[in-house]
Residue, then its C-alpha position, 0 to 999 in steps of 0.5 A: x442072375x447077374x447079383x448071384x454070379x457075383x456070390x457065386x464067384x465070391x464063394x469060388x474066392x473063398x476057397x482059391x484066393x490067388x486063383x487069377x481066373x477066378x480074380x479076372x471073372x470077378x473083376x468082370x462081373x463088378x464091371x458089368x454090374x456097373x461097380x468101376x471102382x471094384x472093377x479097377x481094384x480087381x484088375x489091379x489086384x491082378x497086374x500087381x499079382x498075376x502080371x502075365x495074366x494078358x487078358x487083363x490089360x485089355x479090359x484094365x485099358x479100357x476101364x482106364x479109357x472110360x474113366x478119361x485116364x487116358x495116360x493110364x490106358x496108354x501106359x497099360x497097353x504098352x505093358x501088355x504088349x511087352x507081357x504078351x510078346x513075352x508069351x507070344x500071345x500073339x491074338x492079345x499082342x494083336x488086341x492090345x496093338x489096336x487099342x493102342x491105334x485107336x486110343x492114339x488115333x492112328x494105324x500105325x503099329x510101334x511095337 
């Protein structure tokens, strides 16, 4: 089921390529199917492109988080907050902020 959402979200592509959604979706999809690679190329695609487009630092972090780029993962979530203040998404502020802590290993918020 999984291999035919992924043809699914890459058909939808064909015929939206700059849709962030849709971009997002299947950098998710890759995530789940175990494809980091794909994954991290997807999200990047994203931050480069679709940069206030918040739910991808989050996911983008973590990936870096399990791929012991920990500075990357810093570095992303601290970009998100500043896009997510901008927005005033304050529910993604929220998201970020925590990751952050626990990456550092503290409670303490800085932003």
């Amino acid at each position: 089921m999984t291999a035919d959402r992924l043809q699914q979200l890459l058909d939808f592509l064909k015929d939206s390529p700059q849709d962030p959604f849709l971009k997002y979706a299947l950098a998710t999809e890759y995530l789940k199917l175990g494809n980091q690679g794909e994954a991290l190329n997807g999200y990047l695609d994203l931050i480069a492109n679709h940069e206030d487009y918040v739910g991808t630092y989050y996911h983008l972090g973590k990936l870096y988080e399990k791929l012991n780029q920990l500075e990357d993962a810093r570095e992303i979530y601290k970009k998100g907050m500043l896009i997510t203040q901008q927005k005033r998404n304050m529910h993604a502020l929220s998201e970020l902020r925590g990751a952050l802590s626990l990456l550092d290993g503290d409670d303490e918020d800085e932003y």
